[in-house]
N, C-alpha and C positions, 0 to 999 in steps of 0.2 A: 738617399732615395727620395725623401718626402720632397729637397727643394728641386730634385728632377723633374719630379712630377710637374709640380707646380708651375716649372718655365716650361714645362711642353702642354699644361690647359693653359696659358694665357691665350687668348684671342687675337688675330691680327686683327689693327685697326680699320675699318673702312677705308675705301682710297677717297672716296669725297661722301661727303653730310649730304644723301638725298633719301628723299621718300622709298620705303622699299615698293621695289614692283610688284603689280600683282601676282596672285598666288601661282602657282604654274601645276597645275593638276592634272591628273593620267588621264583624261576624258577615252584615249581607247581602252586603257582597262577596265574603268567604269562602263565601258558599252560594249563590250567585247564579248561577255556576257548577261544582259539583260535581266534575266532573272535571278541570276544566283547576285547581283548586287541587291534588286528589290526584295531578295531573302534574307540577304546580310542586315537588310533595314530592319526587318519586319522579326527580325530573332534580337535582335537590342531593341524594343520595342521604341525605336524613335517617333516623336512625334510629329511626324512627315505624311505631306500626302500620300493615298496611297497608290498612285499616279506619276509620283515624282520622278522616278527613274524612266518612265514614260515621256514626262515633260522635258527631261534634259536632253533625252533623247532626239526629238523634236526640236528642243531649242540647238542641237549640235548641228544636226543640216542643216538644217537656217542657215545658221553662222556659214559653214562650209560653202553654202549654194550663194551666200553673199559675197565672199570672200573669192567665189570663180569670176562673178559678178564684177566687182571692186576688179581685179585685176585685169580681166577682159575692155574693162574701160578706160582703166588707165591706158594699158594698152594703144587703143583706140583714140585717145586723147594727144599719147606721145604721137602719134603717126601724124593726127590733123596739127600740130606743133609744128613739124616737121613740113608737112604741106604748107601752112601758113607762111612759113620763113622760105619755100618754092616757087610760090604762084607769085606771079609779076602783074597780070590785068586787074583792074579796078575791083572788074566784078569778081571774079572769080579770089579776089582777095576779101571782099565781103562777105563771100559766104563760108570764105574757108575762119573767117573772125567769128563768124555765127555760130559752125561746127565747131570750133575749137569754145566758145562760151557756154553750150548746149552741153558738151561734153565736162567742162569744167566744174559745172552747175549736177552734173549726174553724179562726178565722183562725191561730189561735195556730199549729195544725197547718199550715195551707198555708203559712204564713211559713217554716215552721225548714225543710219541705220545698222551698220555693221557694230557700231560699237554699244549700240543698245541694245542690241540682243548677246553679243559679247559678255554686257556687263550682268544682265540675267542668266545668261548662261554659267558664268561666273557663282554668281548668287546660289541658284539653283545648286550646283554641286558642292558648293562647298558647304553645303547644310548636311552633305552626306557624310556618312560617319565613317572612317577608317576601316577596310574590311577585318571581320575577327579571324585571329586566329584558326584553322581548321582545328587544330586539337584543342582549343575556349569551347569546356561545357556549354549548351543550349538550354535559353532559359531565366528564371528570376534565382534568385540567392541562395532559396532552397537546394538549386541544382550543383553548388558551388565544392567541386571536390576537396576532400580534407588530404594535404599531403604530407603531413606529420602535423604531432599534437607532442607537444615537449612542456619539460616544468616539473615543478609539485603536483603532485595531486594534487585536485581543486577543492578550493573549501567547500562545502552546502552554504545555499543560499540563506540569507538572512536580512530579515529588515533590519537588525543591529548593526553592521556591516553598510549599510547606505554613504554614500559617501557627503550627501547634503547637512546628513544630519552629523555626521562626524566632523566633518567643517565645521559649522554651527557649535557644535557643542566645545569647539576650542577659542572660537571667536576668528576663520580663520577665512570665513566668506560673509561680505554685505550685503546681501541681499535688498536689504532697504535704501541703501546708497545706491547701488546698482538702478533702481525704479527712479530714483529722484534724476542721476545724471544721463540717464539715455532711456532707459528701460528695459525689459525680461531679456536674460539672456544675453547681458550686458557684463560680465560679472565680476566684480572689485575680490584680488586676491590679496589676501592678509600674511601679513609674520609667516609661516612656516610654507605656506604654500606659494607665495612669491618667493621665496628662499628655493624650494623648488623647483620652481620653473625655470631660474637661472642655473639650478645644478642639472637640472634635463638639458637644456638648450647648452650648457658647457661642456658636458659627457658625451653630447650627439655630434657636436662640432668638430672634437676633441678625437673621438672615434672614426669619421669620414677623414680629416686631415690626415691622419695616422695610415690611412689606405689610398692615398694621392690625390684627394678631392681639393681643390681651393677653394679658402675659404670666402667670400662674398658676402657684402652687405650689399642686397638690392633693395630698387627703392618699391615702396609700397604701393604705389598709385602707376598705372600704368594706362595707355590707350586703346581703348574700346574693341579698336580696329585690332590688335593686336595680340588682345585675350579673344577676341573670335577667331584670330589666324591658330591659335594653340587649341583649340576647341571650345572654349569658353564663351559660351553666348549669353548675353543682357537679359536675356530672359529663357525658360524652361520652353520652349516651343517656341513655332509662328504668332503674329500677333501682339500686338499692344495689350490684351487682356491676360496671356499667357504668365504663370506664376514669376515674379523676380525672382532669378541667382543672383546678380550681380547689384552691386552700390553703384551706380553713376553718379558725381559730381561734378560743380559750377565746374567750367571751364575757359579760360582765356585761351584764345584764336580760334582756327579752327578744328583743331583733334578734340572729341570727345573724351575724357578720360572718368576711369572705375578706377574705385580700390580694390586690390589684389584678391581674388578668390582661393590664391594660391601662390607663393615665389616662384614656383612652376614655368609662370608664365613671364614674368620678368629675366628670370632665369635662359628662356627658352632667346628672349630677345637679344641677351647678350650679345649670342654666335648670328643675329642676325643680320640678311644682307654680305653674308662674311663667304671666304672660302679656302678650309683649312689644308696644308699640308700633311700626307699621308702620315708623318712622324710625329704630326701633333694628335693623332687617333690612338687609343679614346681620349677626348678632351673633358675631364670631370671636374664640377664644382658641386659645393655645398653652403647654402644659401637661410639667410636666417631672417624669417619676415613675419609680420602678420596679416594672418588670414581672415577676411570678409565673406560671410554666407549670408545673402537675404533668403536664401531657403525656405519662401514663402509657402503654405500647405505641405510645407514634409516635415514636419516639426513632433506632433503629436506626442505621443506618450513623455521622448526623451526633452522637450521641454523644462524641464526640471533638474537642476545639475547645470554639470560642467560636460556634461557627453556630446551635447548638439547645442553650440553657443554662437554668438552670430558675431565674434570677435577671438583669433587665439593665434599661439605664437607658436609657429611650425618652422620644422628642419627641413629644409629640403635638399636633394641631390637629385642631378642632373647631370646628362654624359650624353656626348656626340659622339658618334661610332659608325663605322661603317656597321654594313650587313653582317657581316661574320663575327661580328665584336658581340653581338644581340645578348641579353641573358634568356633566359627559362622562366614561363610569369604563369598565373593560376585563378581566372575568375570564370562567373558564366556570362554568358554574352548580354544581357542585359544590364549588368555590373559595371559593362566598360564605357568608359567616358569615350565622346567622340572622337577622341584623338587616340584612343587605346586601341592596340588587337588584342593585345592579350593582358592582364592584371595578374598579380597575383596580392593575395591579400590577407594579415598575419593580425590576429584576433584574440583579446587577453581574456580571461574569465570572470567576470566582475560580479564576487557573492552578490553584493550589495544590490543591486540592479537583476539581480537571481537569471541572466543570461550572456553568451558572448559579447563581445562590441569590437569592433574594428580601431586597431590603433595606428597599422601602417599599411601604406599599397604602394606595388612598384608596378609601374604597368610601361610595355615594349610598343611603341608609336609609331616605329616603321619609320616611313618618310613622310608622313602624312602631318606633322609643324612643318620638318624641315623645304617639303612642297612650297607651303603656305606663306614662310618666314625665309625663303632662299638660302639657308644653310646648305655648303656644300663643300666636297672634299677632293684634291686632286692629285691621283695617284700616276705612274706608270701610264694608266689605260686611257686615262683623260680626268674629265671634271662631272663628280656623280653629286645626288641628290645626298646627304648624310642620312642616320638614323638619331632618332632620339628614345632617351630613357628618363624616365625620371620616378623617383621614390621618396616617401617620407621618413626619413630617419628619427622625428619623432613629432607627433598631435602632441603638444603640450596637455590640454586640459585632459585627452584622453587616456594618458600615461599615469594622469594626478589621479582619475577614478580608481582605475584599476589598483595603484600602489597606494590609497588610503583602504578602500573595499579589503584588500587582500594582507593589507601590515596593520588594520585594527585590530589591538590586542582586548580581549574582551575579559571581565573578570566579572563575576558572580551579574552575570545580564547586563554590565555596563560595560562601554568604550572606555577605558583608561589611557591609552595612548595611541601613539600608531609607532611601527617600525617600518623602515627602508632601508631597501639596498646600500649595504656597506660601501659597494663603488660608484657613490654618486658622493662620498664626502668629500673627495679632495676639490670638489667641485662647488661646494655648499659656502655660499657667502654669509659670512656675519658668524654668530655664537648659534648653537642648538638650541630651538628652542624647548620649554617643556612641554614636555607629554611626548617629545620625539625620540626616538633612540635608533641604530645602529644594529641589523641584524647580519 
């Protein structure tokens, strides 16, 4: 079953190495109903004018009243073509050379004009966010419904239980290395906790493959233009002063290219430009990269740790699906990334830290990459837009809080060790180290 799988997500090849084309976006759904889009904005609190669905709107006649424009003269241009290669007298061939340059000279004009306001037009909507889901809670994360709560009982919080200081106290995080080779939030993992993070990221792999995901190594650095086609913009808002998301780096030619915010987004490019056959649906991969946050101004309290780091090694899956293929996701609308309608999002209890934290999300995308990235599928009926999904199978550093917080063994007021999940050992590279044990 697994090697089934695996030869029905392979990708077809592109038929030729070109630029993908631009986005190709529902412009009548977005205008179809005006407000309930500018509501859709305005419940994910994007930071958009509040205008903008006013302005695309505006910019979409344009375009349209250009484009009757542009053809009408073509038009008009074939016909004097057509008279020019008729008319036999001197004069009357001078002026049909005049009309025919006068006309030649207009298209030329409504073309560079059509395609500047084309390319705002473009702009414009595609800053707009995926509409959510009708049954995505309304709201900030307080509003975010609980749809089970499984486990252990949770411990009570505790500052013994911290996981900074439990690293620390084994020797098993740098913090002073960390400041000298980049700085905060950087964070050098030692002995048991690098040991770790290769038995998460072999368990998660291990797990997806077992369920028909292919495996994938994608690469880390990808094109600007290409995390903005998945949703992922250079910056948190409009503007050059707007907080940085994203790493941009030196670049040879002319593509801009960032390090990855996510495999997400590499991931998403694979099936890019492509167009799958029905029998290759769902197409799933399972992708092992690291992730880049400049997460400038959202930092605050969790600063500290391994919970919010501006460096970490994530699993990710990814699936191309038609519509019917969709799963069932869970956040509230201000939760969802611009590419999401719906999230759903699975949160571990971390004593140490004495509150929830988010350790995976899987959020349902619709067609709103596949729009942007030309992923598409061709059944029976013809050739459709695909769906995309994608989830995290596991936040590395996130996984490490919650299982040190939660496997600190405490004796008379002190950390003595930590215990871990028994089925992360066939996974565990090298010898146990001490203070660790096997629950």
């Amino acid at each position: 079953m697994a090697s089934k799988a695996k030869a029905k997500a392979k990708p077809n090849a592109p038929k030729t190495k070109i630029a993908i084309p631009p986005p190709r976006l529902d412009y009548a759904r977005l205008l179809s109903d005006p407000e309930a889009t500018a509501r859709n904005v305005r419940e994910r609190a994007m930071p958009l004018p509040s205008d903008v669905v006013a302005e695309l709107g505006r910019l979409r006649e344009q375009a349209l009243s250009l484009e009757t424009q542009l053809n009408r003269t073509r038009h008009e241009q074939g016909l004097a073509s057509a008279s020019l290669r008729d008319t036999k007298d001197k004069d009357g061939k001078a002026a049909a050379v005049a009309r025919a340059r006068e006309l030649k000279e207009a298209v030329q004009a409504l073309e560079r004009e059509h395609r500047e306001v084309e390319d705002t037009l473009l702009r414009v909507a595609g800053s707009l966010p995926n509409f959510s889901n009708p049954a995505a809670p309304i709201g900030a994360e307080e509003n975010a419904t609980t749809l089970e709560t499984f486990g252990p009982e949770r411990l009570p919080a505790s500052p013994l239980r911290d996981h900074v200081d439990v690293a620390d106290r084994f020797g098993w995080l740098d913090n002073a290395a960390s400041a000298i080779a980049t700085g905060t939030s950087w964070p050098f993992l030692l002995g048991a906790l690098a040991q770790l993070e290769h038995a998460l990221v072999g368990y998660a792999v291990d797990m997806a493959a077992r369920e028909g995901f292919t495996p994938v190594s994608p690469p880390d650095v990808v094109a600007v233009d290409i995390a903005a086609r998945c949703g992922f913009q250079p910056r948190d808002g409009p503007g050059e002063d707007a907080p940085r998301q994203t790493y941009t780096i030196e670049s040879e030619g002319e593509r801009q290219l960032c390090l990855t915010g996510t495999a997400e987004v590499p991931l998403a490019a694979l099936w890019a430009n492509r167009t799958l056959g029905a029998d290759q649906m769902p197409a799933r991969v399972v992708g092992v990269g690291k992730a880049f946050r400049a997460e400038a101004g959202a930092r605050g309290a969790d600063t500290r740790g391994l919970y919010r780091v501006h460096q970490f090694t994530k699993v990710e899956l990814f699936a191309v699906t038609t519509a019917e293929q969709n799963r069932v996701l869970d956040m509230p609308t201000q939760e969802l990334g611009a590419s999401a309608a719906r999230k759903y999002d699975m949160e571990a209890w971390m004593p140490g830290r004495g509150k929830w934290g988010e350790i995976t999300s899987t959020s349902n995308c619709t067609d709103y990459q596949a729009r942007r990235l030309h992923i598409r599928y061709k059944d029976a009926e013809g050739t459709h837009f695909a769906h995309t999904l994608n989830g995290t199978a596991a936040a590395v550093p996130r996984l490490i809080v919650a299982l040190l917080e939660n496997g600190a063994k405490i004796e008379d007021g002190e950390v003595t060790g930590v215990q871990l999940p028994r089925v992360l050992e066939r996974y565990w590279v090298g010898n146990l180290p001490e203070h660790v044990e096997w629950k």
